[in-house]
N, C-alpha and C positions, 0 to 999 in steps of 0.2 A: 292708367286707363285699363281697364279690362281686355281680355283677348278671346280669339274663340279660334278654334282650330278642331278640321273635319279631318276624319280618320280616310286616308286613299284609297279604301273600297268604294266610298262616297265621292272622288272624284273621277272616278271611271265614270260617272254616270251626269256629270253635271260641275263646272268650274266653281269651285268654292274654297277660294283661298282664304289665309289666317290675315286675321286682321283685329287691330285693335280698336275701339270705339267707346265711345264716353254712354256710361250707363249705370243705372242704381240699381236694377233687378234683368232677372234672365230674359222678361218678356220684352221691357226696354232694348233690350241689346240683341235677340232678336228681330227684332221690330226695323232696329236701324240696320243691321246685318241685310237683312231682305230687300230693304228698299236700294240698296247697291248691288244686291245682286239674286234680283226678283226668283229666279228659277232653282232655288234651292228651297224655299220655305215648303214644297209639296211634297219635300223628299223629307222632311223635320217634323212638319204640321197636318195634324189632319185636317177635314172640314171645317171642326168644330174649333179652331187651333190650340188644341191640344196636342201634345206630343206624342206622335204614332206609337204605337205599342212594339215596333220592334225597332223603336231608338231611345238609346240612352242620350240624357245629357249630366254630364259632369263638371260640377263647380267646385275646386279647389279640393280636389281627388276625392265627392262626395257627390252623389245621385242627387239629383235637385228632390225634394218632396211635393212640389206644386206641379205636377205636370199636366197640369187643366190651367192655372192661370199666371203664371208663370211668374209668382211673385217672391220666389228665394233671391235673397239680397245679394248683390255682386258689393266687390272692397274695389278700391281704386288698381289694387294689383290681382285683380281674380284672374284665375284662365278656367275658361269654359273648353270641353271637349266634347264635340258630338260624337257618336258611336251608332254605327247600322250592324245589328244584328246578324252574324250570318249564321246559314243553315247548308244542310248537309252530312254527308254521313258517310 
């Protein structure tokens, strides 16, 4: 099963732990990700739910290319990494 695991600058701000879930593509596994644990998709997705401009996502040590509709294919062994941007100087 696929996994997804959020970097700990992103859990200062909101409970999102790694968890593994049955899915074919990133939007899938998002999708079910969310619905266990609603209050992280606003910190992932924008309005439009696409993926905010200062988060990465990473599938199998590679930047998704769909980040409008989130259709890069997961394998039954993918790990997904979110990543929040930080800034500063």
């Amino acid at each position: 099963m696929p996994s997804i695991e959020f970097t700990p600058n992103l859990h200062r701000h909101v409970d999102c732990p790694p968890e593994a879930l049955d899915a074919g593509t990133v939007g899938e596994l998002l999708e079910a990700y969310f619905d266990r644990w609603p209050a992280v998709r606003g910190f992932v997705l924008d309005d439009q739910g696409a993926v905010r401009k200062h988060v990465k996502v990473i599938v199998d040590g590679r930047n998704i290319k769909d980040r409008a509709g989130l259709s890069d294919a997961l394998g039954p062994a993918s790990r997904i990494h979110v990543f929040q941007a930080l800034s500063g100087g």
